[in-house]
Backbone as CSV, one residue per row, in Angstrom:
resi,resn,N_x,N_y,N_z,CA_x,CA_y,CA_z,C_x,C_y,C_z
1,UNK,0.854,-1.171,0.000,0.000,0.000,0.000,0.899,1.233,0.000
2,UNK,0.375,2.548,-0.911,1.355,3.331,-0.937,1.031,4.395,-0.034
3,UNK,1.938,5.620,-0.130,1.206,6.592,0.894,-0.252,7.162,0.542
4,UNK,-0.446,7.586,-0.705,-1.844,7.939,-1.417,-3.017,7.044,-0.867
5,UNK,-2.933,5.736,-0.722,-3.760,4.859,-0.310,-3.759,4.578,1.120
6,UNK,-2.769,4.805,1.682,-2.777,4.965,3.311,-3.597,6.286,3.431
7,UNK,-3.007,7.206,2.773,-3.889,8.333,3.599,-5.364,8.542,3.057
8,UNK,-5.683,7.496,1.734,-7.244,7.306,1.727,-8.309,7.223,2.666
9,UNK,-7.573,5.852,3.285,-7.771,5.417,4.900,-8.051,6.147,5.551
10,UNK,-6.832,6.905,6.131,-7.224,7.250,6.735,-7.453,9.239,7.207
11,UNK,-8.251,9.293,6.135,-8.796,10.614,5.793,-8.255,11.680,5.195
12,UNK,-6.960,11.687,4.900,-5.742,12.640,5.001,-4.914,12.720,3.862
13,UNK,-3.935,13.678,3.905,-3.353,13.693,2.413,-2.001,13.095,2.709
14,UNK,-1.753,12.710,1.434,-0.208,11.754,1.265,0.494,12.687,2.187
15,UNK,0.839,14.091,1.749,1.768,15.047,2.742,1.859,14.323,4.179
16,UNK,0.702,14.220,4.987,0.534,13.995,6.496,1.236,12.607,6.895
17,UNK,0.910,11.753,5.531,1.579,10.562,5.922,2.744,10.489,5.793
18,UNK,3.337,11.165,4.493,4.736,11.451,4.872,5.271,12.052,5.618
19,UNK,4.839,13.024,6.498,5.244,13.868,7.406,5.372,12.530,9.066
20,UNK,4.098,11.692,8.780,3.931,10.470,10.140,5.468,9.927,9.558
21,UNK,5.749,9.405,8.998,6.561,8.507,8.616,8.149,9.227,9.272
22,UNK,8.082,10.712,9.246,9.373,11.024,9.282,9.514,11.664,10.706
23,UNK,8.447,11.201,11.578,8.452,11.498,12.984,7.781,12.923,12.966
24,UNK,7.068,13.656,12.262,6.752,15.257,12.363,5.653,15.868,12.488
25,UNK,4.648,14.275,12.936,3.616,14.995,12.699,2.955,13.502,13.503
26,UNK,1.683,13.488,14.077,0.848,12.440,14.537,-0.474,12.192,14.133
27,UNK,-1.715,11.396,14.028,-2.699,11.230,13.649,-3.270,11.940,14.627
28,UNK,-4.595,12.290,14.735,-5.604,12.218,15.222,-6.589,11.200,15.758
29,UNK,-7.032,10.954,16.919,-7.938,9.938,17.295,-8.950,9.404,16.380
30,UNK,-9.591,10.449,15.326,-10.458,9.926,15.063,-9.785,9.541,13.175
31,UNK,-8.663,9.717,13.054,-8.151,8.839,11.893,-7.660,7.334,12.263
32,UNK,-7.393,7.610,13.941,-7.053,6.381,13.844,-8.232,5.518,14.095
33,UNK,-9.206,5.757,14.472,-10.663,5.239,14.585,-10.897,4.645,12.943
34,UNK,-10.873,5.842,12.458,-10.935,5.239,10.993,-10.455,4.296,10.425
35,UNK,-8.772,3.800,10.734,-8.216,3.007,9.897,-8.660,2.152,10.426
36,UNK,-8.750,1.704,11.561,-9.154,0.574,12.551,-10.678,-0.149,11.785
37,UNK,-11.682,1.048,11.425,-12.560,0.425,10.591,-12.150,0.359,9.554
38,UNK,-11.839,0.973,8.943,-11.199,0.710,7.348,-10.477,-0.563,7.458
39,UNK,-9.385,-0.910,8.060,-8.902,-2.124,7.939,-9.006,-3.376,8.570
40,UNK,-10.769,-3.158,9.350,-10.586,-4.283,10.251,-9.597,-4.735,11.042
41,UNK,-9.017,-3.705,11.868,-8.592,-4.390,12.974,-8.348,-3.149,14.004
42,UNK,-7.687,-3.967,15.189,-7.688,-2.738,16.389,-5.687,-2.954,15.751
43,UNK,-5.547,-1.122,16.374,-4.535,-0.418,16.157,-3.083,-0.818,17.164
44,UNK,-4.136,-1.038,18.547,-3.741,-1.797,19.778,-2.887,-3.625,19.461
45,UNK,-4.014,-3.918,18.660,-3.002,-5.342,18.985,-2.560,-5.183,17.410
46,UNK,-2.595,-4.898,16.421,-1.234,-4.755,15.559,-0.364,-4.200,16.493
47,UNK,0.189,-3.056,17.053,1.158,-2.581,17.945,1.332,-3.621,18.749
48,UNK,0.882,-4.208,19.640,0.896,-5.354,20.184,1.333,-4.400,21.686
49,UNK,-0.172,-3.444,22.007,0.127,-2.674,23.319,-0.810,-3.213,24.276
50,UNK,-0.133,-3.207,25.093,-1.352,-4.165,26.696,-1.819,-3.039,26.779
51,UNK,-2.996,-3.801,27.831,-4.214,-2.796,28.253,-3.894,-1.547,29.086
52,UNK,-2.936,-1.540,29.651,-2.299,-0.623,30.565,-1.302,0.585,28.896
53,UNK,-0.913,0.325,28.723,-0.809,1.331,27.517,-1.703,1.737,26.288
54,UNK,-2.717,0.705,26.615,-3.907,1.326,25.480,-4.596,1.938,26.361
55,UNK,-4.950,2.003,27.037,-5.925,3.102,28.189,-4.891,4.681,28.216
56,UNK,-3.868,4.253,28.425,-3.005,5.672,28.660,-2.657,6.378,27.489
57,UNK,-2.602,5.640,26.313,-3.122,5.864,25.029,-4.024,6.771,24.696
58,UNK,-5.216,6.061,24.839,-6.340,6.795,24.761,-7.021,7.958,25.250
59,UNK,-6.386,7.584,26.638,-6.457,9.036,27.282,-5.485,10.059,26.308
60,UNK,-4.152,9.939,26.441,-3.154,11.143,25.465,-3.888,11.211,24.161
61,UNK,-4.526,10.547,22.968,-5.392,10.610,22.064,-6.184,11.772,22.335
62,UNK,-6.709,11.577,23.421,-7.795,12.677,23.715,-7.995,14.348,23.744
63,UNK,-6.368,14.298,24.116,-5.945,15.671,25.013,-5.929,16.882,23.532
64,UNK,-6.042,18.117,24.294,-6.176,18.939,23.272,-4.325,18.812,22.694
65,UNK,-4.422,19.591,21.335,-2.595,19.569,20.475,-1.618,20.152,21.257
66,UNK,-2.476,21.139,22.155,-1.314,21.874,22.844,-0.881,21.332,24.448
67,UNK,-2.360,20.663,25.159,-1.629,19.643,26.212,-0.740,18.355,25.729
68,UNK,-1.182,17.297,24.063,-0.402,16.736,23.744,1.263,17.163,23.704
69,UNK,1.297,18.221,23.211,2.393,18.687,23.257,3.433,19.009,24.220
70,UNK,2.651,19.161,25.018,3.404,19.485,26.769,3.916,18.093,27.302
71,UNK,3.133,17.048,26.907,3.178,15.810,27.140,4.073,15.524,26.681
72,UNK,4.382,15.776,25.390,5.574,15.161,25.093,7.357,15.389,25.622
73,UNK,6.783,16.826,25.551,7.907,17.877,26.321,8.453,17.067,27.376
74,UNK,7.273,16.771,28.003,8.048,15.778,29.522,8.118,14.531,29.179
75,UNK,7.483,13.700,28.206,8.293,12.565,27.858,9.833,12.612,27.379
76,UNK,9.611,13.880,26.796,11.405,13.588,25.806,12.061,13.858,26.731
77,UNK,11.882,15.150,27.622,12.900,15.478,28.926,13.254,14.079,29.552
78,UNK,12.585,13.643,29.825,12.595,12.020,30.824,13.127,11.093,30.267
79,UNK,12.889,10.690,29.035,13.827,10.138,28.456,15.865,10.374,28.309
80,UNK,15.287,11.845,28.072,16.768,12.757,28.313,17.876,12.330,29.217
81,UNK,16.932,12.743,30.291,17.724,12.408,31.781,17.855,11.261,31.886
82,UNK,16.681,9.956,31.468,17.526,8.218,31.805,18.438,8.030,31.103
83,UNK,18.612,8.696,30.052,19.769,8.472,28.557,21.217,9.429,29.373
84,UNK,20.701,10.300,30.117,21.972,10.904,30.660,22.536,11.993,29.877
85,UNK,21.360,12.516,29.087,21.752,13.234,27.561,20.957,15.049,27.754
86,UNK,20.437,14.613,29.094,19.943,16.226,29.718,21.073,17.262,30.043
């Protein structure tokens, strides 16, 4: 499947998917709702995420772009500091 047809799926233009692909950009909850129907299946067990990260998932899914964003802020910081790279 190419990007044109991925982003058929899931609502969006080739740009966005190339932009997912190169780390710069994320879906939206309700594209990923979409592909999930579009392709028959949950998003969760292709990823192969337990229930304890699909709930916390879903919750971050939820959050407005600019609390996502804060979120991440303190994920990457945290990562930073276990990497020793803060």
């Amino acid at each position: 499947m190419d990007q044109a047809e991925f982003a058929a799926l899931a609502g969006t233009s080739r740009s966005t998917i190339s932009r997912l692909e190169n780390d710069r950009t994320t879906l939206r909850a309700e594209q990923i709702a979409r592909l999930e129907s579009e392709l028959n299946l949950s998003i969760h067990e292709a990823l192969q995420i337990t229930a304890l990260q699909r709930d916390w998932l879903g919750d971050y899914l939820q959050l407005e772009e600019k609390q996502r964003a804060a979120v991440d802020e303190i994920i990457t910081a945290t990562v930073r500091a276990i990497k020793g790279l803060a």
